[in-house]
C-alpha positions in Angstrom: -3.9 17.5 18.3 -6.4 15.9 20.3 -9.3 17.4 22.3 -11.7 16.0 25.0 -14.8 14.8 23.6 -16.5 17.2 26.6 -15.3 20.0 25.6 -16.2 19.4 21.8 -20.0 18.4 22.0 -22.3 20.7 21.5 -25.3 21.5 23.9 -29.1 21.1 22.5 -29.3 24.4 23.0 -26.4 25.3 21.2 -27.4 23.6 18.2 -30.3 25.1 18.3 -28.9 28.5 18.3 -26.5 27.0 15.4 -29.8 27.0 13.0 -29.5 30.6 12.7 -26.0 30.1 11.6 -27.3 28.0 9.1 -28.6 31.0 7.2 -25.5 33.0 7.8 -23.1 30.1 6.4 -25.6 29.8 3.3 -25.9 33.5 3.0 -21.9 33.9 2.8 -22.0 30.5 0.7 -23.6 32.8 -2.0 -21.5 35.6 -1.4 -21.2 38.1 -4.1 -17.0 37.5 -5.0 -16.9 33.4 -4.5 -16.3 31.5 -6.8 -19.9 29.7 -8.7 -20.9 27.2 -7.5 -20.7 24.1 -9.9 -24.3 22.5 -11.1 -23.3 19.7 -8.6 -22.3 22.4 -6.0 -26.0 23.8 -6.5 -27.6 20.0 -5.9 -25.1 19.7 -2.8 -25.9 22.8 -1.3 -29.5 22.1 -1.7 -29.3 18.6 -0.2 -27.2 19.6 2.9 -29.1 20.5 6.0 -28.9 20.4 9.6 -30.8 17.8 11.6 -32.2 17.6 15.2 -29.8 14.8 17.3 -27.7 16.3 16.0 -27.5 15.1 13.1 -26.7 16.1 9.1 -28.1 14.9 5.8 -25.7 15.2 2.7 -25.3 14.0 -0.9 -22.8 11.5 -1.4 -20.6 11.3 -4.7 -22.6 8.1 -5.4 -25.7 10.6 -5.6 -27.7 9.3 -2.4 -28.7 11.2 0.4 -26.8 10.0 3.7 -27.8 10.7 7.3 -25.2 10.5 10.4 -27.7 8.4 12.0 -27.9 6.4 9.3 -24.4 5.0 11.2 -25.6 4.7 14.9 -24.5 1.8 16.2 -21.2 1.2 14.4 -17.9 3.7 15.5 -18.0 6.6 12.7 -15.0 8.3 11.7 -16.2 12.2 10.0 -13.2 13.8 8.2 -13.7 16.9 6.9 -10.9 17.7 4.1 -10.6 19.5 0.3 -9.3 18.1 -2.9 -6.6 21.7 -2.5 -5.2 20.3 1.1 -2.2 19.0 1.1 -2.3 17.5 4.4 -5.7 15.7 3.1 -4.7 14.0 0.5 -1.4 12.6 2.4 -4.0 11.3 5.2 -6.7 10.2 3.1 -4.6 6.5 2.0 -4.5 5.9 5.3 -7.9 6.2 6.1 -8.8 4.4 3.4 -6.6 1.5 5.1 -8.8 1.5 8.0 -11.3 1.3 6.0 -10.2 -2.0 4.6 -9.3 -3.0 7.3 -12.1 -2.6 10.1 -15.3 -1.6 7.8 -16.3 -5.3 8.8 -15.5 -5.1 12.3 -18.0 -2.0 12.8 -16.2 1.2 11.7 -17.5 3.3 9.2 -14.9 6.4 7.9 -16.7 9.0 6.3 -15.1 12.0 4.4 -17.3 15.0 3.9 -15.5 17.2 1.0 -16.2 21.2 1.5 -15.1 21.8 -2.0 -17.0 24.7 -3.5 -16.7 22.9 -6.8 -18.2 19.3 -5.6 -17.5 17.9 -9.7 -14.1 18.0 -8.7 -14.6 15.8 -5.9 -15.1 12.3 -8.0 -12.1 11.9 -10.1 -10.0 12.9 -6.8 -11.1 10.1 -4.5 -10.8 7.8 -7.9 -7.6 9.0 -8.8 -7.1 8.4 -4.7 -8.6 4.9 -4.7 -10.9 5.9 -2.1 -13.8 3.5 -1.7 -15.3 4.9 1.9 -18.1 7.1 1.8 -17.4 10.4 0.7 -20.1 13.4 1.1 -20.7 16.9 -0.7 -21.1 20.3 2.0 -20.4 22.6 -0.8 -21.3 25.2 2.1 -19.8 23.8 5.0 -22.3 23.7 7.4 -21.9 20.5 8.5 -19.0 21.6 10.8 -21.5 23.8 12.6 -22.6 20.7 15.1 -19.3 19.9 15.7 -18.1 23.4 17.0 -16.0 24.8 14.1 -13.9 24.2 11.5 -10.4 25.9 12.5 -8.2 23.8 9.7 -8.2 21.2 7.1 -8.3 18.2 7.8 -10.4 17.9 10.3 -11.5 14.8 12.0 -14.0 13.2 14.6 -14.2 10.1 15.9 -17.7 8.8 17.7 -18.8 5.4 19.4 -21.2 3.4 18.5 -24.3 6.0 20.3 -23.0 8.7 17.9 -21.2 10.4 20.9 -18.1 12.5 20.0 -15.2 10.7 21.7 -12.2 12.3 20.4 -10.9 14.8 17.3 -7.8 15.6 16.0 -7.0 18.8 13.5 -4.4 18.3 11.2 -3.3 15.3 9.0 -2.7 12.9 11.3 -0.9 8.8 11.4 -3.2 6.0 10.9 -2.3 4.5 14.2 -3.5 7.5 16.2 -7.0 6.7 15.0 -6.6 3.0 14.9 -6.0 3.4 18.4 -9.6 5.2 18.7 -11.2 3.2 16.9 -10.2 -0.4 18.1 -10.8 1.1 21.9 -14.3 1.8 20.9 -15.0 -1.1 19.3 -13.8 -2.9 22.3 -15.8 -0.9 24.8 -19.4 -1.6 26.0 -21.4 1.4 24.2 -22.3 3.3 27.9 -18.3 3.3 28.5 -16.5 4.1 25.2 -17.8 8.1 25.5 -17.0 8.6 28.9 -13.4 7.7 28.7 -11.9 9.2 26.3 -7.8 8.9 26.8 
C-alpha cells in the first residue's frame, strides 16, 4: 500500500509535539509486564533519540552510532521490521538485492530492527545474509517522525534532500521499490519529492 509523501511528513510542529511522546514510548518501553530488556536492548535504548530535522540517531549491530543525516544526499530506503515477522524476513532478500545492486549508484537501504531483544538481531541478518545497515530501536521511537507504526514491515523511501517520497506497509516486491528508487535517482533533487507517482 502506498501513501503520498504529503500526507506522511510530518510538520515542525508536529515533531516537536512528538518529543513528549518520546517520554511516553520510553515510559511504556519500561513497562512493568514486558519482557527485559537484553543488556544490548539497555545500550540501544540508551543510544536512540530523536533529532531536530527530523532526524534519528541509533546504534547499529556493528556497534556505531548512525544518524539519518548521515545519508542526505543519497536516496535512503528506512524499513522498519522484527526478527518474529514473517512478512520481514520474506522481504528482507530482496532488499538486500537492491542493496547489491544500486548501493553504488546512490541508494542506501537501511533496516531499523524494534526487537525488544536487540542480541537477537545479529545472528538473524547473518543467518539472512544481510550486509545493508541494520539499526537497534529497542523502543521504537524512531517511527514517531514518520507518523506511526500501524504494521510490520514498514517502509519509507526518501530522495536525496531526506524528503519522504513514498511508503508502503506490508511486505512488499522488490520491483515496487526499485521502481522508487531508480525514479529518484534519476530525478533532479528539487523534483524527485514533489512528484511522487
Amino acid at each position: 500500500m502506498r501513501s503520498a509523501a504529503a500526507a506522511a511528513v510530518p510538520t515542525r510542529a508536529a515533531f516537536s509535539a512528538s518529543r513528549s511522546s518520546l517520554l511516553l514510548v520510553l515510559t511504556l518501553a519500561c513497562a512493568p509486564g514486558e519482557p527485559e530488556l537484553s543488556e544490548e536492548g539497555v545500550a540501544a535504548l540508551e543510544a536512540a533519540r530523536l533529532l531536530p530535522g527530523p532526524d534519528f540517531e541509533l546504534i547499529g549491530v556493528d556497534g556505531e552510532l548512525h544518524r539519518l543525516s548521515d545519508y542526505r544526499g543519497r536516496v535512503v530506503l528506512v524499513n522498519f521490521w522484527a526478527t518474529w515477522c514473517v512478512s520481514c524476513r520474506r522481504e528482507m532478500p530482496d532488499l538486500q538485492r537492491l542493496h547489491e545492486e544500486l548501493a553504488a549508484e546512490g541508494v542506501v537501504i537501511v533496516g531499523i530492527s524494534t526487537d525488544r531483544d536487540s542480541a537477537k538481531v545479529r545472528p538473524y541478518i547473518e543467518e539472512l545474509g544481510i550486509g545493508y545497515q541494520v539499526l537497534l530501536d529497542p523502543g521504537a521511537i524512531t517511527p514517531i517522525m514518520f507518523g506511526e507504526l500501524e504494521g510490520y514491515p514498514k517502509t519509507y523511501v526518501m530522495d536525496r534532500e531526506g524528503l519522504l517520497y513514498s511508503s508502503y506497509l506490508g511486505a512488499q516486491e522488490k520491483a515496487v521499490f526499485e521502481e522508487d528508487l531508480l525514479h529518484l535517482l534519476a530525478a533532479a533533487p528539487s523534483q524527485a519529492a514533489s512528484q511522487p507517482h
